[in-house]
PATITOR-768105 format. One record per residue (C-alpha): residue in one letter; x, y, z. Coordinates in steps of 0.5 Angstrom, whole numbers, plus 2048, in hexadecimal, padded with zeros to 3 digits. Example, Ala and Ser with C-alpha at 12.3 -4.5 7.8 and 13.67 -1.06 7.14 Angstrom:
! PATITOR-768105
@code=A x=819 y=7F7 z=810
@code=S x=81B y=7FE z=80E
This chain:
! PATITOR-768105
@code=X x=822 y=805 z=7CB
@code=X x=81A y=806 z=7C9
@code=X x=819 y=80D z=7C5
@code=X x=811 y=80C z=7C6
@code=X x=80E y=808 z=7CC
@code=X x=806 y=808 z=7CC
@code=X x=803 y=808 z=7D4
@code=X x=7FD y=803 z=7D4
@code=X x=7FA y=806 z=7DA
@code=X x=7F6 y=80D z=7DF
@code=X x=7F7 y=810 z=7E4
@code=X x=7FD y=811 z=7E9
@code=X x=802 y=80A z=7E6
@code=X x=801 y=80E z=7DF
@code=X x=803 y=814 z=7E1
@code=X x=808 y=810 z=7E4
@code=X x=80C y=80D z=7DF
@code=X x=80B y=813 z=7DA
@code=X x=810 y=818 z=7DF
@code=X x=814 y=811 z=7DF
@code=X x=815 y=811 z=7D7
@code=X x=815 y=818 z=7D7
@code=X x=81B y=818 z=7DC
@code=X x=81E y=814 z=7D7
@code=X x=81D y=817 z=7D0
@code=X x=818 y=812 z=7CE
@code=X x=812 y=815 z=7CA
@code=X x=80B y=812 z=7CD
@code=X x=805 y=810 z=7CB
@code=X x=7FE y=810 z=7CF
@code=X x=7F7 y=80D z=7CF
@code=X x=7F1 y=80F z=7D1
@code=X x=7EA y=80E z=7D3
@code=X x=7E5 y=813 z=7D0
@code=X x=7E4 y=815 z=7D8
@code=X x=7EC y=816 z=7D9
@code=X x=7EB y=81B z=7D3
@code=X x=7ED y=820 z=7D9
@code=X x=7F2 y=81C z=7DD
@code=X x=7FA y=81E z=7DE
@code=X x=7FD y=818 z=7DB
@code=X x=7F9 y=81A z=7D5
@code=X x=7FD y=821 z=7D4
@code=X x=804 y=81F z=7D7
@code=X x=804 y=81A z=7D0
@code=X x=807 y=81C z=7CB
@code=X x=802 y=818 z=7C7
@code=X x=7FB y=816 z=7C9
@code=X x=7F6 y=812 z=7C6
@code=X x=7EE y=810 z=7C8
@code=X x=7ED y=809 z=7C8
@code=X x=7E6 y=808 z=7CA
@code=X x=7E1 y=80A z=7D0
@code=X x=7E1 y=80A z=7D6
@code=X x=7E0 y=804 z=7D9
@code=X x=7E7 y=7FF z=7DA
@code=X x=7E4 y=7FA z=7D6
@code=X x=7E3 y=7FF z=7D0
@code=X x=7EA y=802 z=7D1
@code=X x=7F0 y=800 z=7D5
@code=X x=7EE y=7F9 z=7D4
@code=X x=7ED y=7FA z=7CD
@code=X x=7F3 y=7F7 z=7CA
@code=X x=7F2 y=7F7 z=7C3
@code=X x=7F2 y=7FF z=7C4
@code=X x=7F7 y=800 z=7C7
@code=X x=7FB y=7FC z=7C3
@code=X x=7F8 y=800 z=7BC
@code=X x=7FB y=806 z=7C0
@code=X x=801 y=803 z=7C1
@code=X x=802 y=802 z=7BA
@code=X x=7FF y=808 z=7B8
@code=X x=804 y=80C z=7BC
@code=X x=80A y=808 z=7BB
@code=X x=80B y=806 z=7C2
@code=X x=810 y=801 z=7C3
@code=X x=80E y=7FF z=7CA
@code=X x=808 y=800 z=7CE
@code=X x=809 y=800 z=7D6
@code=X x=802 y=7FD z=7DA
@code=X x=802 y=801 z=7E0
@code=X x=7FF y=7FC z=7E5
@code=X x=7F8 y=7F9 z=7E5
@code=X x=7F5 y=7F9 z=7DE
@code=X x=7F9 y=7F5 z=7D9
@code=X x=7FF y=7F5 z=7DE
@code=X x=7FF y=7ED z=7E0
@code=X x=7FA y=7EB z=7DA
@code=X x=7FF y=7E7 z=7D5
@code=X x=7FA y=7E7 z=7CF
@code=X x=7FC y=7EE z=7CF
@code=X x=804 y=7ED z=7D0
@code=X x=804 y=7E8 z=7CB
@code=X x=7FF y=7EC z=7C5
@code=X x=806 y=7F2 z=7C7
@code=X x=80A y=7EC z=7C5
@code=X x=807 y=7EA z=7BF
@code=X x=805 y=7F1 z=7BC
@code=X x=80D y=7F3 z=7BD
@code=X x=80C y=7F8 z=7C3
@code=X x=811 y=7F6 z=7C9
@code=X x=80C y=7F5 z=7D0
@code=X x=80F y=7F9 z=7D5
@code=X x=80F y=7F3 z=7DB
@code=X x=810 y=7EB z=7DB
@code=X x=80F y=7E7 z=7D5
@code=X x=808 y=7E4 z=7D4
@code=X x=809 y=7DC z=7D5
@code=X x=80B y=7E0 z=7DC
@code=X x=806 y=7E4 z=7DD
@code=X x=801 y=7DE z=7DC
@code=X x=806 y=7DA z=7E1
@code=X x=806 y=7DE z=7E7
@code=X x=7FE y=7E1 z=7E6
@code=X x=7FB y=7DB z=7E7
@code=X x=7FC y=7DB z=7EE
@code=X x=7FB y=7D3 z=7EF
@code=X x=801 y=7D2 z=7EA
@code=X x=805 y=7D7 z=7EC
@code=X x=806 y=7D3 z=7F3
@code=X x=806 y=7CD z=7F0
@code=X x=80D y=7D0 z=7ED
@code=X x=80F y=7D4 z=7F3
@code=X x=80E y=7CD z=7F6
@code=X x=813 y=7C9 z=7F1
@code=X x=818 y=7CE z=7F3
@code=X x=818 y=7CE z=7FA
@code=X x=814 y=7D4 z=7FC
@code=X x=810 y=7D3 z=802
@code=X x=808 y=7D2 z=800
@code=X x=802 y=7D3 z=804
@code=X x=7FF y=7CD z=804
@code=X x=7F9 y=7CD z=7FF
@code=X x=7F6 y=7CA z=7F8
@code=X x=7FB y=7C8 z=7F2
@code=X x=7F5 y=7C6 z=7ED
@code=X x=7F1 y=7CD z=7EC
@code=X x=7E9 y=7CD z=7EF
@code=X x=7E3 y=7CF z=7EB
@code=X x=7DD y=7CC z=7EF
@code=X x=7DB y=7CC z=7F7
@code=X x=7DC y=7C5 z=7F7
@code=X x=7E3 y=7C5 z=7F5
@code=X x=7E4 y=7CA z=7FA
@code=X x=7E1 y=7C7 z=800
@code=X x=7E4 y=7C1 z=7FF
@code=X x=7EB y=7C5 z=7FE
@code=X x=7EA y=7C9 z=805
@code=X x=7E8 y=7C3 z=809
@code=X x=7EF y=7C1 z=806
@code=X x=7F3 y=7C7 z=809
@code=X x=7EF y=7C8 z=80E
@code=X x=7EB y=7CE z=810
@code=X x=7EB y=7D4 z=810
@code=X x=7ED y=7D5 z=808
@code=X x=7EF y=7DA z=804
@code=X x=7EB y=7DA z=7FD
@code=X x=7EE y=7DD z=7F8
@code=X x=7ED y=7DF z=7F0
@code=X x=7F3 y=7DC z=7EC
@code=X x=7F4 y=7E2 z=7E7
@code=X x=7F2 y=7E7 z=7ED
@code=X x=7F6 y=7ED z=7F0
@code=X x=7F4 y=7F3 z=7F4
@code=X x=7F0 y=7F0 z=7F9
@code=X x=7EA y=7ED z=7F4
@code=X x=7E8 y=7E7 z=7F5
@code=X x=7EA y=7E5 z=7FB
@code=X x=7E6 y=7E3 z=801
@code=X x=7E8 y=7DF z=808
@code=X x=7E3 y=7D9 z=80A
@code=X x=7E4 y=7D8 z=811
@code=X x=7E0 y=7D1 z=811
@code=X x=7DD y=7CD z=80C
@code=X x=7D5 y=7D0 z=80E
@code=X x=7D7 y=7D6 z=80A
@code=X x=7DC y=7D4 z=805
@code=X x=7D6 y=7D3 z=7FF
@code=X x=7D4 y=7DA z=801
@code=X x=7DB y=7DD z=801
@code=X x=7DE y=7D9 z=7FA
@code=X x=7D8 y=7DB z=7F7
@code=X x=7D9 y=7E2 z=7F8
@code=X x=7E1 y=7E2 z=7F6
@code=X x=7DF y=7DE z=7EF
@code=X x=7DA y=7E3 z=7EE
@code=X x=7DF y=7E9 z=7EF
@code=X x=7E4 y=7E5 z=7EC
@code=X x=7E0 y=7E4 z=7E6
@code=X x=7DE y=7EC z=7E5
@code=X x=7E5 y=7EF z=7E7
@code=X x=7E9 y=7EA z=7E2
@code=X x=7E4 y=7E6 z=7DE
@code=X x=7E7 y=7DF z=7E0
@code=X x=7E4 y=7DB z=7E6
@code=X x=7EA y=7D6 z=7E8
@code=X x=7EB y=7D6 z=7EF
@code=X x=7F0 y=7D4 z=7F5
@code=X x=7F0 y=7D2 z=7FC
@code=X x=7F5 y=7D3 z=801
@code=X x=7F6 y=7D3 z=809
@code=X x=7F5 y=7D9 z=80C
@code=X x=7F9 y=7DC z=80F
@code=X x=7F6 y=7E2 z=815
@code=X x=7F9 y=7E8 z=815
@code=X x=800 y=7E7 z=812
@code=X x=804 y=7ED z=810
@code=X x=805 y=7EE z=809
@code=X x=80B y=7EF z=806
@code=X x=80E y=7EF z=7FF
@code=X x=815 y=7F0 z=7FC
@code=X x=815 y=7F4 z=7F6
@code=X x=81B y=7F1 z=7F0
@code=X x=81E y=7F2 z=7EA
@code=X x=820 y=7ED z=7E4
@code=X x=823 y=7EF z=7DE
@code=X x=823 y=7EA z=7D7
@code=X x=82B y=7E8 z=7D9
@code=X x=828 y=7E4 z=7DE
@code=X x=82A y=7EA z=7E5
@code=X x=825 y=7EA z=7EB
@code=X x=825 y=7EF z=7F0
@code=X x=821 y=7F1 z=7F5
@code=X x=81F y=7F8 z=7F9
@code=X x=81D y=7F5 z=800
@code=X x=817 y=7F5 z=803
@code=X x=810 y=7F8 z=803
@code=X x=80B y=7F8 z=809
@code=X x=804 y=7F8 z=805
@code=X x=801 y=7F5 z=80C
@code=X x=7FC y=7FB z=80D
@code=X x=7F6 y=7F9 z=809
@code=X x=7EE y=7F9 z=808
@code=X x=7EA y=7F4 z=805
@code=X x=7F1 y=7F2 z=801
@code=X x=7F2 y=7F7 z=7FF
@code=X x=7F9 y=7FB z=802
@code=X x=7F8 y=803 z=805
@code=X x=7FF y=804 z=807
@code=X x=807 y=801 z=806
@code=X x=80C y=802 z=808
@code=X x=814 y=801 z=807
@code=X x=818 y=7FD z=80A
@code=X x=813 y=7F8 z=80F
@code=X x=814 y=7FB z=816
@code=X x=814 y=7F5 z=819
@code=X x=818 y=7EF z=816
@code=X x=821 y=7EE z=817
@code=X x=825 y=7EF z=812
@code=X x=826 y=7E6 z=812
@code=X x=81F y=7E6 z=811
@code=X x=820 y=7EC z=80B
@code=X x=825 y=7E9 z=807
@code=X x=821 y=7E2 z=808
@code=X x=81B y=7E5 z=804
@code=X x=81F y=7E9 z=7FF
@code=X x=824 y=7E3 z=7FD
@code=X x=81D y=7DF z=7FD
@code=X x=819 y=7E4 z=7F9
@code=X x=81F y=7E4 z=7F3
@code=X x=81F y=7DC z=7F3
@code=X x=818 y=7DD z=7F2
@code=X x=818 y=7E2 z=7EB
@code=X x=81F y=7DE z=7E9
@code=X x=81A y=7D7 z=7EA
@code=X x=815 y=7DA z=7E4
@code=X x=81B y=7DD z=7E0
@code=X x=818 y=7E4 z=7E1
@code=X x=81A y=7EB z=7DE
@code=X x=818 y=7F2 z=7DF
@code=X x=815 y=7F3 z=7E7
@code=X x=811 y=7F0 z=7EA
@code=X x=80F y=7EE z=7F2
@code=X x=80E y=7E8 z=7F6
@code=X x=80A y=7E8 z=7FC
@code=X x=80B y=7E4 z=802
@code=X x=806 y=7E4 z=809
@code=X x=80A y=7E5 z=80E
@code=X x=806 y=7E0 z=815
@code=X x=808 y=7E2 z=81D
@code=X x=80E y=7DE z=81D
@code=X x=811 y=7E0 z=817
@code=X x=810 y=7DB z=812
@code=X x=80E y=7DD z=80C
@code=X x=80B y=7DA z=805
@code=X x=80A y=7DC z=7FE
@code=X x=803 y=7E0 z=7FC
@code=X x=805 y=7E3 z=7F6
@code=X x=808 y=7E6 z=7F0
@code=X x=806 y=7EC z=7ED
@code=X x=809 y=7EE z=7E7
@code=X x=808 y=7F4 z=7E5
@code=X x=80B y=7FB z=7E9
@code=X x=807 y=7FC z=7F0
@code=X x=803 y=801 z=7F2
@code=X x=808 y=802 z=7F9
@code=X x=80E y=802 z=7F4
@code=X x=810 y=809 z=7F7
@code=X x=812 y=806 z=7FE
@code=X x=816 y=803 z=7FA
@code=X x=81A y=808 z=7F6
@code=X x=81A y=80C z=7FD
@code=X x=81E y=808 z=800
@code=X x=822 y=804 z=7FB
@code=X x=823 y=80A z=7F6
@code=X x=822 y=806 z=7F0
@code=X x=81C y=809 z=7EB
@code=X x=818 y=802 z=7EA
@code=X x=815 y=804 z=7E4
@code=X x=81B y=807 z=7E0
@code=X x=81D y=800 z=7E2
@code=X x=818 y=7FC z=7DE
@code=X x=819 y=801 z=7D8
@code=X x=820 y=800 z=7D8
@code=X x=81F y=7F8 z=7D9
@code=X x=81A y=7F7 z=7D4
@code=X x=81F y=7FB z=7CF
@code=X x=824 y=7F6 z=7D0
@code=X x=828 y=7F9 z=7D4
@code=X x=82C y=7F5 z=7DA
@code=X x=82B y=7F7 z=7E1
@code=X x=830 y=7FD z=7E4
@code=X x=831 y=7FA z=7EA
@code=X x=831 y=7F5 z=7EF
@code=X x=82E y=7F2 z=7F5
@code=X x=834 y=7F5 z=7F9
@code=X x=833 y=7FB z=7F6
@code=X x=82D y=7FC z=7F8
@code=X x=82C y=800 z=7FF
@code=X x=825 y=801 z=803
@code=X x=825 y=807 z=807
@code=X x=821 y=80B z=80B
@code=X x=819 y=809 z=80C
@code=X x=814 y=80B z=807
@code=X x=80D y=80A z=808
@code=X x=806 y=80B z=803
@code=X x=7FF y=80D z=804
@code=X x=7FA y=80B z=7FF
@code=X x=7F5 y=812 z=7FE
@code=X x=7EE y=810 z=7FC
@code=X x=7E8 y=812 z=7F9
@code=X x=7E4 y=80E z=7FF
@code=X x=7DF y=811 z=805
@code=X x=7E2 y=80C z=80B
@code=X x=7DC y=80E z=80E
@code=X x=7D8 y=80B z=809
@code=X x=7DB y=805 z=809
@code=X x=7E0 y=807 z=805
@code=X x=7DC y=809 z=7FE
@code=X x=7DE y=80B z=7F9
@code=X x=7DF y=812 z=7F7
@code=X x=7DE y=814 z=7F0
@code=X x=7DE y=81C z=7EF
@code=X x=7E1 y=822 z=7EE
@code=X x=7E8 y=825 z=7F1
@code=X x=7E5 y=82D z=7F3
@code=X x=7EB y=82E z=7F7
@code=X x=7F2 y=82A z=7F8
@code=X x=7F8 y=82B z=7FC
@code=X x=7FE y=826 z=7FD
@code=X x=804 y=826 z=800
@code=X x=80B y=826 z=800
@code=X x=812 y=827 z=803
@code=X x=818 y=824 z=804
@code=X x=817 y=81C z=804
@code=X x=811 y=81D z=802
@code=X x=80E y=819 z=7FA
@code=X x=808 y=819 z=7F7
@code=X x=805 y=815 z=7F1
@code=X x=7FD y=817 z=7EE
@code=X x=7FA y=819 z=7E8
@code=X x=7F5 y=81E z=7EB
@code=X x=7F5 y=826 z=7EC
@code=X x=7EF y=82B z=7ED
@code=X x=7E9 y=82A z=7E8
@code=X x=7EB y=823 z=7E7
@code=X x=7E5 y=81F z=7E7
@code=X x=7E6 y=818 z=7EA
@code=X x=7E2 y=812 z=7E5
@code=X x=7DE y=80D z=7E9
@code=X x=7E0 y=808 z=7E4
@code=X x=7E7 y=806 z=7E7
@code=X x=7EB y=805 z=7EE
@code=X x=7E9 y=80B z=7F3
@code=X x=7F1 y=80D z=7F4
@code=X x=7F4 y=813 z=7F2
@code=X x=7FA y=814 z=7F6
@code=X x=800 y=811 z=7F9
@code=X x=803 y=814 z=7FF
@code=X x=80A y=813 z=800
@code=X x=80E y=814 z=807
@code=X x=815 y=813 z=808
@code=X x=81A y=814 z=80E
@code=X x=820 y=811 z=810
@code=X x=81D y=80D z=815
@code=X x=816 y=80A z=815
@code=X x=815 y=80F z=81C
@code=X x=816 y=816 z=816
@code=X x=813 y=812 z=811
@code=X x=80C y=812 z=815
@code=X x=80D y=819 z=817
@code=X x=80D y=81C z=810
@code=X x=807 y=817 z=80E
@code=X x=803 y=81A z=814
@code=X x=805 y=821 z=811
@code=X x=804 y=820 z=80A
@code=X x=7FD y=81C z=80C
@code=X x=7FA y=822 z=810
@code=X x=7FC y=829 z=80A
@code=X x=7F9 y=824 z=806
@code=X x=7F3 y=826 z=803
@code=X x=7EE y=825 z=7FD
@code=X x=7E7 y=828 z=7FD
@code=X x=7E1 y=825 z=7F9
@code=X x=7E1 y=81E z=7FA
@code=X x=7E2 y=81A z=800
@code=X x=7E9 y=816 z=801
@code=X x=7ED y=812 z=807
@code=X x=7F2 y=816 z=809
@code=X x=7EF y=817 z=80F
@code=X x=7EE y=80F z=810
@code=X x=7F6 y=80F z=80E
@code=X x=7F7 y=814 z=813
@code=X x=7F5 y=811 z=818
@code=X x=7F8 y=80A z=816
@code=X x=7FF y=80E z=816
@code=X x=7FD y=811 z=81D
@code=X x=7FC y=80B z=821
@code=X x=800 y=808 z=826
@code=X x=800 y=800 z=823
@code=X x=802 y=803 z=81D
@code=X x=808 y=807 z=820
@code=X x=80A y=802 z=824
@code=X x=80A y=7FE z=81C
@code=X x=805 y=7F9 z=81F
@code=X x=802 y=7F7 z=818
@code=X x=7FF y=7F1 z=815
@code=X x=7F9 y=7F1 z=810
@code=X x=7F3 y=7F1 z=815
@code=X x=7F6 y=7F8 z=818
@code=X x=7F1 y=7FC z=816
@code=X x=7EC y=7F6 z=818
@code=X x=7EF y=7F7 z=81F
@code=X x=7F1 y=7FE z=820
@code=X x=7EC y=800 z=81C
@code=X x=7E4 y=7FD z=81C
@code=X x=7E0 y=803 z=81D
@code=X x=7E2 y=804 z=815
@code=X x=7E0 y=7FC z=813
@code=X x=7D9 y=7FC z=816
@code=X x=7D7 y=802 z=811
């Protein structure tokens, strides 16, 4: 096992894996912004260094510091968190070529299952359902146009290295495909400075489902059941939940057992997640695979009882999985709320800011993750999240309950936030009925996306 790991990341996912090595006796490293001087992670780490200002590109995408402040502090291992250099395979092969374990999958993995055209490409020859789409990647108009007539509209235009929403954007027909895959490459091109895109057919208003997996060195592949990530807005997820209120249990097994096949057909270690479209019928075809820890991974643990990021320390350390799939147990129902620094009434602005006063709940069953307090001063440099509202009950009904309470004792002051956006989410007849796929805020909820 480690004696040292370094967490190259901020917010809420560093306080994260810092309590989790903590818990296992294992010293940590943190690396922070000249903004984050203040930031909980910061004073939690055993050792801390500054690499560099405030902006990302500066900092926490600086990979040449981070890896200096790995070596300076005898780190054995750095853990990436989500975002930043989680999926950047330049990274994971400078850790392995500087001596330094990365705490996720190899670098030739990551480069296979980033690039989203090769990672269906592979998830075909393994015989893992595709959304119809491009083979080859598309760098121009021309190319796209001629792809989507082949597809047929409307067609799903997407980043081929992108995540988190970023660089997507849906042409409905080809009078406006020009206008919208110029406008993805652009973001593309800002967000992970490549401009290498792909096009799919579009699915309306699937539901989002992905199953979280383990796979250690000694070839074991494990999943830990389902995630409902179907609530979204502008791609970018609000609530999930564990497990999807609204698939059978053959339906259930069938998504597992086909995610496993999917981490096994890339030889992959440490966790990961594959995500599936779920349409009306009940087919289901590949999306993604993220490599890296999820942001909703705490549904997960909720319900599965396993803590998925001590999981991937101890994978990346070598050592083999403690348990089985038959081992593994889903019970109850959880369910995650996203709070973030946004004005839903001002079409979901960021709020950047000073936190005068805060209060959070807690009770039985109820978990939150976050990295603020009061006093804390939110940057505008990074993502507006600032917490993660966990919920869980014995059933979906009980989960929702406490979800509705948490939500409302709630409180924080000084800065604008979505939690009464999240409430009214959670308090809505469709979503108690379990009625969800990604145009459910589209749908339910206009009022908020013609602000």
């Amino acid at each position: 096992m480690f004696d040292k790991v370094l967490v190259a990341n901020r917010g809420e996912i560093a306080v994260r894996v810092i309590r989790a090595l903590r818990e296992m006796g294992i010293a940590s490293v943190a690396v922070y912004s000249e903004a984050d001087r203040q930031s909980l992670h910061v004073m939690l780490a055993d050792e801390a260094v500054c690499i560099g200002p405030a902006p990302s590109q500066d900092s926490y995408l600086n990979m040449e510091a981070i890896i200096s402040a790995a070596v300076v502090t005898k780190a054995q291992a750095i853990h990436p968190g989500y975002g930043f250099l989680s999926e950047n395979e330049k990274f994971a092969q400078l850790c392995e070529i500087c001596g330094i374990k990365f705490i996720g999958p190899s670098a030739s993995v990551i480069s296979r299952m980033g690039n989203k055209s090769e990672a269906r490409n592979t998830m075909q020859k393994a015989g893992v359902p595709v959304v119809p789409g491009t083979k080859e990647p598309i760098y121009s108009v021309k190319e796209g146009k001629r792809a989507a007539k082949k597809i047929g509209y409307p067609v799903m235009i997407k980043a081929a290295l992108g995540g988190g929403g970023k660089g997507m954007r849906v042409a409905e027909s080809e009078a406006g495909f020009e206008e919208m895959f110029l406008s993805a490459q652009l973001e593309t091109r800002k967000a992970f400075g490549d401009d290498t895109m792909y096009i799919e057919r579009y699915v309306k208003d699937p539901k989002h489902i992905e199953v979280q997996i383990l796979a250690d060195s000694f070839g074991n592949v494990i999943h830990l059941g389902e995630r409902d990530c179907s609530i979204q807005r502008r791609h970018q997820k609000v609530i999930e939940e564990s497990p999807c209120a609204q698939i059978t249990e053959a339906l259930r097994n069938k998504l597992g057992r086909t995610a496993v096949k999917a981490a096994k057909a890339v030889g992959y270690e440490n966790a990961g997640t594959i995500e599936f479209l779920l349409d009306g019928s009940g087919k289901f075809y590949f999306m993604e695979m993220n490599t890296r820890v999820q942001v909703e991974h705490p549904v997960t643990e909720m319900v599965s009882g396993i803590d998925i990021i001590k999981e991937q320390i101890r994978i990346a350390a070598g050592e083999k999985l403690s348990f089985s799939q038959r081992d593994i147990k889903i019970s109850g129902h959880a369910i995650e709320c996203r709070i973030n620094a946004e004005d839903p009434e001002r079409g979901f602005m960021p709020c950047p800011g000073t936190i005068e006063n805060i209060h959070f709940p807690g009770g039985n069953g109820i978990r939150l993750d976050t990295h603020v307090y009061q006093g804390y001063k939110l940057s505008p440099n990074y993502d507006s999240m600032i917490a993660k509202l966990i919920a869980y009950g014995k059933d979906r009904e009980e989960a929702v309950r406490k979800m509705r309470s948490a939500l409302g004792e709630t409180l924080i002051e000084g800065i604008s936030t979505n939690i009464d956006f999240d409430y009214e989410l959670v308090n809505s007849p469709a979503f108690m009925k379990g009625n969800t796929d990604t145009g459910f805020i589209q749908k339910h909820f206009p009022k908020y996306l013609r602000k």
